[in-house]
N, CA, C and O atoms as a GROMACS GRO file, in nm:
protein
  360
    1UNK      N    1  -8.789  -3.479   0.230
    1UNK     CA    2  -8.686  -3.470   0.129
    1UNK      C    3  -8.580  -3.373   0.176
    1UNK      O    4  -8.608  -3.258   0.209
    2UNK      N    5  -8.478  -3.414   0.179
    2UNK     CA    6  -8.348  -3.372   0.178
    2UNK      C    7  -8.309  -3.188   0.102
    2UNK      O    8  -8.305  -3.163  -0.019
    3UNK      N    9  -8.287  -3.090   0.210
    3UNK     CA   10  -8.281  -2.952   0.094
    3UNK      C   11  -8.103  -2.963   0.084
    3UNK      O   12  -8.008  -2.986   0.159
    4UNK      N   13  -8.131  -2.925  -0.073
    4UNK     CA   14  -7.963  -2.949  -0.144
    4UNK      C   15  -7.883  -2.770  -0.108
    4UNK      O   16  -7.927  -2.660  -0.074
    5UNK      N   17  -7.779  -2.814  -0.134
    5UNK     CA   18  -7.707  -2.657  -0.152
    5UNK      C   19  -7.789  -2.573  -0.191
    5UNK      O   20  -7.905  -2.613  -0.199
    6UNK      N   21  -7.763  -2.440  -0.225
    6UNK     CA   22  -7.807  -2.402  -0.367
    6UNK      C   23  -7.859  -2.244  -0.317
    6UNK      O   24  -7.869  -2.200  -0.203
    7UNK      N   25  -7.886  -2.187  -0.435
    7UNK     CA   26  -7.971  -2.084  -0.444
    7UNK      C   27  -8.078  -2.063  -0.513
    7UNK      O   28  -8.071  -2.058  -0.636
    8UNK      N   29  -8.228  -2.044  -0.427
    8UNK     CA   30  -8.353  -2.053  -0.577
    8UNK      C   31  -8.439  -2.029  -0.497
    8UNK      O   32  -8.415  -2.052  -0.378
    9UNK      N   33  -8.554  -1.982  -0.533
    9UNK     CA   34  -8.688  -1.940  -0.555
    9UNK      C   35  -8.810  -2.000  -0.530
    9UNK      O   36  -8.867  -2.088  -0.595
   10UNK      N   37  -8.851  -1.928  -0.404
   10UNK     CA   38  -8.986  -2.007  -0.373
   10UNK      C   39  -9.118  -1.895  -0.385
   10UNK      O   40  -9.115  -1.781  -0.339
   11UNK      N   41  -9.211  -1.946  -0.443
   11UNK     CA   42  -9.330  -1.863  -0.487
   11UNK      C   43  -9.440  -1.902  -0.372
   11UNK      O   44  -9.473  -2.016  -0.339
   12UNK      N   45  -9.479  -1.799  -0.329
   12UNK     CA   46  -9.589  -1.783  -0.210
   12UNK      C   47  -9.636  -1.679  -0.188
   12UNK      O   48  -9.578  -1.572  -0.166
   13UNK      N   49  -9.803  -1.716  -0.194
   13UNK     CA   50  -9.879  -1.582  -0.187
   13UNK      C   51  -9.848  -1.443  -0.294
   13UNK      O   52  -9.840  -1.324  -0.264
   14UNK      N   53  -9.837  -1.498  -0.408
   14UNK     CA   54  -9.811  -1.410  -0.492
   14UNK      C   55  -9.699  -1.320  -0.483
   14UNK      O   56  -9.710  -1.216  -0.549
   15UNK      N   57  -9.607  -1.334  -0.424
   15UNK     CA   58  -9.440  -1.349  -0.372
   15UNK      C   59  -9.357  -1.409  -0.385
   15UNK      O   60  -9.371  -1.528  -0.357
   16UNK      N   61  -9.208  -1.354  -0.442
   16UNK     CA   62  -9.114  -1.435  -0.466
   16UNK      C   63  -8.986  -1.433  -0.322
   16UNK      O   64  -8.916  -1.341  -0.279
   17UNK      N   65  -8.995  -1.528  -0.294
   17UNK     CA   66  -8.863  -1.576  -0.164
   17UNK      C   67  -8.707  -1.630  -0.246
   17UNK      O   68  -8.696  -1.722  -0.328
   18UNK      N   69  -8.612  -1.550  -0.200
   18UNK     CA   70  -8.528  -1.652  -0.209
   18UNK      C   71  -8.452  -1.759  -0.110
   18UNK      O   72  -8.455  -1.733   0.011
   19UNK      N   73  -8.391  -1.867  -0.151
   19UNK     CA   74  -8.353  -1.929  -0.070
   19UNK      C   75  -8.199  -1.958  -0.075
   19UNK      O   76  -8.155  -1.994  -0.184
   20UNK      N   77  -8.122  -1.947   0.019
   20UNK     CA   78  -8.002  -1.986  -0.024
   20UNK      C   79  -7.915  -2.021   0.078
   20UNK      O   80  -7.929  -1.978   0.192
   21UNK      N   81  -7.820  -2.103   0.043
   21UNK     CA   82  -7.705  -2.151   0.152
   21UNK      C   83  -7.670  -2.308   0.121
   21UNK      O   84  -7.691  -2.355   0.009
   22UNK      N   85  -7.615  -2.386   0.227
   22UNK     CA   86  -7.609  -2.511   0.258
   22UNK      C   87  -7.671  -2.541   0.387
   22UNK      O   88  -7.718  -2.460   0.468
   23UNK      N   89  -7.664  -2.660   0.396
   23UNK     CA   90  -7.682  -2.755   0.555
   23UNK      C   91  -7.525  -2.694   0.625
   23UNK      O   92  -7.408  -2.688   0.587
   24UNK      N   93  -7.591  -2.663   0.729
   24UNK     CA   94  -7.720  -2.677   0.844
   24UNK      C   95  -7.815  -2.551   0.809
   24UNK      O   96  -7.932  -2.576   0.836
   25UNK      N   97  -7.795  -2.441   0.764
   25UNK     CA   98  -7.838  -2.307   0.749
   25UNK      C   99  -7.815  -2.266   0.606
   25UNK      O  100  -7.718  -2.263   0.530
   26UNK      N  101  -8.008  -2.219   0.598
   26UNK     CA  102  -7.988  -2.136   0.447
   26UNK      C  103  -8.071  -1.995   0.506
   26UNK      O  104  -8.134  -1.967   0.608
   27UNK      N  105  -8.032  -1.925   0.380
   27UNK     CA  106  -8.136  -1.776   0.432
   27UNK      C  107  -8.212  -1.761   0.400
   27UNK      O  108  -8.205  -1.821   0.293
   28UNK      N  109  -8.383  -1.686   0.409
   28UNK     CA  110  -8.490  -1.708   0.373
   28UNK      C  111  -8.493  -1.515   0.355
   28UNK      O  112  -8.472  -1.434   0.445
   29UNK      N  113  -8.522  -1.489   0.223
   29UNK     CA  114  -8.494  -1.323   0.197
   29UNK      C  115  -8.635  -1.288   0.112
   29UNK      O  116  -8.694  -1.392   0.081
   30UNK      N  117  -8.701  -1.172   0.070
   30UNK     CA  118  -8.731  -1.159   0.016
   30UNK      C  119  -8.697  -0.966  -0.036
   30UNK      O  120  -8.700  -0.856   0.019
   31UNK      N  121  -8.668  -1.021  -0.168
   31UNK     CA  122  -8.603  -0.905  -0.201
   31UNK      C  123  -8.429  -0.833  -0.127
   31UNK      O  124  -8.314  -0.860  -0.162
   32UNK      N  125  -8.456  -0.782  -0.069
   32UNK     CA  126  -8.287  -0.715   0.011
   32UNK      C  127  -8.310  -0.768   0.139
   32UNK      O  128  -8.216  -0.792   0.215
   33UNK      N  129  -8.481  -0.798   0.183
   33UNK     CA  130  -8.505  -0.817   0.312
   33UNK      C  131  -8.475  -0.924   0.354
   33UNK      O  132  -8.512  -1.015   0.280
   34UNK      N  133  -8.397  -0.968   0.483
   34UNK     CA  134  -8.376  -1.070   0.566
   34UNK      C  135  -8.485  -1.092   0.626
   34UNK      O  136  -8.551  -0.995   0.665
   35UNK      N  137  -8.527  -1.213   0.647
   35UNK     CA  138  -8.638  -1.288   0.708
   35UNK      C  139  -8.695  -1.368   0.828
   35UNK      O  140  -8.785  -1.368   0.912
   36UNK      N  141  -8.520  -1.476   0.755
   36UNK     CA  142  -8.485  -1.546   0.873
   36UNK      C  143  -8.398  -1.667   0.837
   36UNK      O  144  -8.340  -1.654   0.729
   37UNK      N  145  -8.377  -1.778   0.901
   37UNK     CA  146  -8.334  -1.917   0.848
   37UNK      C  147  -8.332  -2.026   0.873
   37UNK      O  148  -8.314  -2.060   0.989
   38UNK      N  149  -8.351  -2.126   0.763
   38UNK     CA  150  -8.396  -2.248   0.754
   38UNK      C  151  -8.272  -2.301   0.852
   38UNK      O  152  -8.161  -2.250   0.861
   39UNK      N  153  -8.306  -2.380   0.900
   39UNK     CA  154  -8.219  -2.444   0.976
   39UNK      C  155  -8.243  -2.623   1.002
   39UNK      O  156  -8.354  -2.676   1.016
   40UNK      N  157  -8.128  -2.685   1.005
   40UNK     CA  158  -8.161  -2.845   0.977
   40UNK      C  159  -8.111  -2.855   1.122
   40UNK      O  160  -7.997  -2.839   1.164
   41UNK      N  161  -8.236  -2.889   1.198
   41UNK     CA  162  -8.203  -2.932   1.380
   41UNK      C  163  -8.151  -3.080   1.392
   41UNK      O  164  -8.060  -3.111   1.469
   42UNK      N  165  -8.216  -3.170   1.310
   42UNK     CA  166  -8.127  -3.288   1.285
   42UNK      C  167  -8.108  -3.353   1.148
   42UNK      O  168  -8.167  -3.310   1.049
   43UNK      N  169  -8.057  -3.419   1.144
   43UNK     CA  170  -8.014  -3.552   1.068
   43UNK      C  171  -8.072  -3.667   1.063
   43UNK      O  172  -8.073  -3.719   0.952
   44UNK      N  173  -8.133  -3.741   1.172
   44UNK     CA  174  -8.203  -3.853   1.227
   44UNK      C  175  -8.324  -3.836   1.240
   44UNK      O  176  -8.350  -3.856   1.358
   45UNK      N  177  -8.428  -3.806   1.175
   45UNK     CA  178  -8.572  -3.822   1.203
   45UNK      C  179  -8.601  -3.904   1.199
   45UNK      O  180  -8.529  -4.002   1.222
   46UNK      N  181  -8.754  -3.912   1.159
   46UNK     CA  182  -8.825  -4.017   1.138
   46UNK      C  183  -8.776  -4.083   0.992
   46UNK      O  184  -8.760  -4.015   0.890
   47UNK      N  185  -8.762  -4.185   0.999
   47UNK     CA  186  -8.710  -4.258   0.853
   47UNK      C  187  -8.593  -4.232   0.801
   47UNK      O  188  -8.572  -4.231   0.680
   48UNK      N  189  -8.482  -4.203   0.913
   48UNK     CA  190  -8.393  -4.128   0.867
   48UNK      C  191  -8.390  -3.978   0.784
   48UNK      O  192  -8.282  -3.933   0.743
   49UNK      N  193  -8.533  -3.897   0.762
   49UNK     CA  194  -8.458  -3.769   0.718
   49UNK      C  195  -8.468  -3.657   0.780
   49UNK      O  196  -8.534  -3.639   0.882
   50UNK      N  197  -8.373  -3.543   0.698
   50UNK     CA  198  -8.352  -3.474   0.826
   50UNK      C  199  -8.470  -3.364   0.855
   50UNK      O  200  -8.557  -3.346   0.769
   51UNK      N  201  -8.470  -3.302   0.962
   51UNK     CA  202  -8.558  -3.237   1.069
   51UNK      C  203  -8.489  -3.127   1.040
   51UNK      O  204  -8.368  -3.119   1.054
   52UNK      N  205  -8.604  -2.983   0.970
   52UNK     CA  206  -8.564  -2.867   0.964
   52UNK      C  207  -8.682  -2.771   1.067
   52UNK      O  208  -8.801  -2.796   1.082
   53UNK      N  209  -8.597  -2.651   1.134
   53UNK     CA  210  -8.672  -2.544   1.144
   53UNK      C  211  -8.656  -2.409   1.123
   53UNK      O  212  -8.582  -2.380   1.029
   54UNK      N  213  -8.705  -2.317   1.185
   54UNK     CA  214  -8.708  -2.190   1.103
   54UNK      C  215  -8.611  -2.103   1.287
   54UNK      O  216  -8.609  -2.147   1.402
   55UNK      N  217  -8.556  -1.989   1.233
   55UNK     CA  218  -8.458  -1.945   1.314
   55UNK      C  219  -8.473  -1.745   1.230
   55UNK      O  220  -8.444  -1.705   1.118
   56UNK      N  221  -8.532  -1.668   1.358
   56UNK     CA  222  -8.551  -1.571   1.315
   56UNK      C  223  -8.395  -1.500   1.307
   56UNK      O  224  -8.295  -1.547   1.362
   57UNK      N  225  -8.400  -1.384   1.231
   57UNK     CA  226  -8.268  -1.318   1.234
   57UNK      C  227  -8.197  -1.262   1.339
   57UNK      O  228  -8.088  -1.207   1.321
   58UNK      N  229  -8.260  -1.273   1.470
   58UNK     CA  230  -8.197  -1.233   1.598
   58UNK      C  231  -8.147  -1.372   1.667
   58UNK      O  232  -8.084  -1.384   1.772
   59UNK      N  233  -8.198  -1.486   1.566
   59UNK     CA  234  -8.134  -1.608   1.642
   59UNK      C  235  -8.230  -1.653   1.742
   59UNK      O  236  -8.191  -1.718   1.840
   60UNK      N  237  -8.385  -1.615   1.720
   60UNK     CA  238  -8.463  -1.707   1.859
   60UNK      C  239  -8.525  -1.834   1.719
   60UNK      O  240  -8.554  -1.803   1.604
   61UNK      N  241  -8.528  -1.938   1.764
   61UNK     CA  242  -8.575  -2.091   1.717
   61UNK      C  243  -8.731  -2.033   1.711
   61UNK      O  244  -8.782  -1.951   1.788
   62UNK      N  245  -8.800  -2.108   1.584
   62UNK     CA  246  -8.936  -2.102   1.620
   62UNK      C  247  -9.010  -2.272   1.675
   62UNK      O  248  -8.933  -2.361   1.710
   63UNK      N  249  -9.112  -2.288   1.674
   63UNK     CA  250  -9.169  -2.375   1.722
   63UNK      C  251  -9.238  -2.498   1.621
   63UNK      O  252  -9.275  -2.614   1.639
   64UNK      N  253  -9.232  -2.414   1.516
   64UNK     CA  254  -9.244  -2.520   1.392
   64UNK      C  255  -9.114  -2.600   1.371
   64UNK      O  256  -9.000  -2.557   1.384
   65UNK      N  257  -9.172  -2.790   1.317
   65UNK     CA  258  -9.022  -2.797   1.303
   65UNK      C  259  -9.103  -2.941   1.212
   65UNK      O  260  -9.223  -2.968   1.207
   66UNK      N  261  -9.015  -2.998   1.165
   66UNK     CA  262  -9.060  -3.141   1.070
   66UNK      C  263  -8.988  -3.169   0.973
   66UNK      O  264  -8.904  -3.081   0.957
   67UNK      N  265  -8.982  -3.244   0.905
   67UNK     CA  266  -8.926  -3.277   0.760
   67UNK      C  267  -8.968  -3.208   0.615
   67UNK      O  268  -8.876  -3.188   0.536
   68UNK      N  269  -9.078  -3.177   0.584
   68UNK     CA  270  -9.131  -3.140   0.499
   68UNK      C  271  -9.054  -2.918   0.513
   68UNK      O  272  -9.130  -2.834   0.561
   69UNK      N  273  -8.902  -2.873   0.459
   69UNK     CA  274  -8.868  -2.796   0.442
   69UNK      C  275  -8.946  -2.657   0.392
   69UNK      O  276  -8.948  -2.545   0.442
   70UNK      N  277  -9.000  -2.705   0.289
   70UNK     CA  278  -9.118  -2.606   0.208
   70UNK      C  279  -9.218  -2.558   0.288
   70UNK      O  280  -9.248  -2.440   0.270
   71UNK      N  281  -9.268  -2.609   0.359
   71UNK     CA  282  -9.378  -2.648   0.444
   71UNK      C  283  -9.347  -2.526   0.534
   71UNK      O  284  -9.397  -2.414   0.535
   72UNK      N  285  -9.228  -2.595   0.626
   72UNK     CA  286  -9.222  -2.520   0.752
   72UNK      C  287  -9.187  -2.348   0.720
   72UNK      O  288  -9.212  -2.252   0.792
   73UNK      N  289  -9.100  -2.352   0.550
   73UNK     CA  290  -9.052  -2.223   0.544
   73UNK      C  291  -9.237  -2.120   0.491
   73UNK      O  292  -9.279  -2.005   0.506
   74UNK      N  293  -9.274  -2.207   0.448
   74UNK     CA  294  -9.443  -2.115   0.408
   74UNK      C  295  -9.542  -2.060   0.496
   74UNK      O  296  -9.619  -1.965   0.480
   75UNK      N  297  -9.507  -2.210   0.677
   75UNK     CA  298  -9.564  -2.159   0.804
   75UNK      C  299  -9.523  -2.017   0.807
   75UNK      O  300  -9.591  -1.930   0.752
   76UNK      N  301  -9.409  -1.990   0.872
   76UNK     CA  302  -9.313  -1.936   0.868
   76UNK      C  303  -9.327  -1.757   0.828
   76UNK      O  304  -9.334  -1.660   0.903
   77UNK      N  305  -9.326  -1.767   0.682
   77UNK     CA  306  -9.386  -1.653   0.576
   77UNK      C  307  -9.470  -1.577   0.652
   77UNK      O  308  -9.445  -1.463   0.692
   78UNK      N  309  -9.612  -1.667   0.680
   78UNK     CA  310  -9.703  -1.675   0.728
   78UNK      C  311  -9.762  -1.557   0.808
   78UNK      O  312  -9.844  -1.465   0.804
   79UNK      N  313  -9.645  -1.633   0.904
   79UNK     CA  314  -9.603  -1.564   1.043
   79UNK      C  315  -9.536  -1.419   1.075
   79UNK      O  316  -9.543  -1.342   1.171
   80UNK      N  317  -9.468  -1.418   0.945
   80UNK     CA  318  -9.365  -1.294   0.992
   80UNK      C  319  -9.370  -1.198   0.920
   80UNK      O  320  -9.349  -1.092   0.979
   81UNK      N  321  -9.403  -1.186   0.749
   81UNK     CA  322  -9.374  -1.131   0.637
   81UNK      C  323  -9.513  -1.060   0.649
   81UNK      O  324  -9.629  -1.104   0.649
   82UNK      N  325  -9.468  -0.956   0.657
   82UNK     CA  326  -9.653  -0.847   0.654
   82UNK      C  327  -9.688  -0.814   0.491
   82UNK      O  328  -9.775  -0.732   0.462
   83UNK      N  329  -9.633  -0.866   0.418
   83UNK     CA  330  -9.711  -0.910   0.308
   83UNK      C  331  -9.750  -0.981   0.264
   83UNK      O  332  -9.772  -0.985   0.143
   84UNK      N  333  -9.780  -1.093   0.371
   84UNK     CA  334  -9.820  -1.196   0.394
   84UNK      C  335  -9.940  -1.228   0.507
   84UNK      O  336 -10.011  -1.328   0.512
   85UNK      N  337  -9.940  -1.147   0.570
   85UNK     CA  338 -10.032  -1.154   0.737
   85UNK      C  339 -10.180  -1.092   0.680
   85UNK      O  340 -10.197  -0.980   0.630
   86UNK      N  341 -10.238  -1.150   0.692
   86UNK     CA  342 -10.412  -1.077   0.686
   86UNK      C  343 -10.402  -0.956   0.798
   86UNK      O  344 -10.353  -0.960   0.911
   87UNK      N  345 -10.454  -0.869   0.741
   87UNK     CA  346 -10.450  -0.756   0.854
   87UNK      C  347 -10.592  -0.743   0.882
   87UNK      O  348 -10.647  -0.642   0.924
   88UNK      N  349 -10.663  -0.889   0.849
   88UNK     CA  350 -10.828  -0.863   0.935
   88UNK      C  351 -10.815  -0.944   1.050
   88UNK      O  352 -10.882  -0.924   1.151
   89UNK      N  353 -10.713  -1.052   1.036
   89UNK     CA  354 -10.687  -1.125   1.144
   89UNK      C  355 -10.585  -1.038   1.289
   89UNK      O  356 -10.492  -0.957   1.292
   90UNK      N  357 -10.670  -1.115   1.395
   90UNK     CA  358 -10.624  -1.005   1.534
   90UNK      C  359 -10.538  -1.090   1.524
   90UNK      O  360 -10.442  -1.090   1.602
   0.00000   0.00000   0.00000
């Protein structure tokens, strides 16, 4: 599914994200903190829709990438947000 303009709110891990911008690039914040950003790599996927990935704030691409937006931005979280990272995991 297609991510619209906009500005709003994604709930994860007992955390609120915001999201905001247009295509090609929105920002992924939580609270004052910068995160990183969604980024739409194409237009043409599979079935025609478009192909988003995640783009840290220094500008390196990550390695996740697909259609499903929500998805890749929750990998993502996952990955980066230390209020998010298990700190039992090495």
């Amino acid at each position: 599914m297609a991510l619209e303009a906009g500005d709003f709110t994604l709930a994860h891990q007992d955390h609120t994200y915001r999201i905001a911008g247009e295509a090609p690039r929105w920002t992924v914040s939580r609270g004052d903190r910068l995160l990183g950003y969604l980024v739409t790599k194409s237009t043409a996927g599979e079935e025609g829709e478009d192909v988003y990935e995640m783009e840290t704030p220094d500008g390196e691409r990550g390695n996740v990438e697909g259609t499903d937006w929500e998805s890749i931005v929750r990998s993502y979280l996952n990955s980066v947000d230390p209020v998010t990272i298990d700190p039992v995991e090495p």
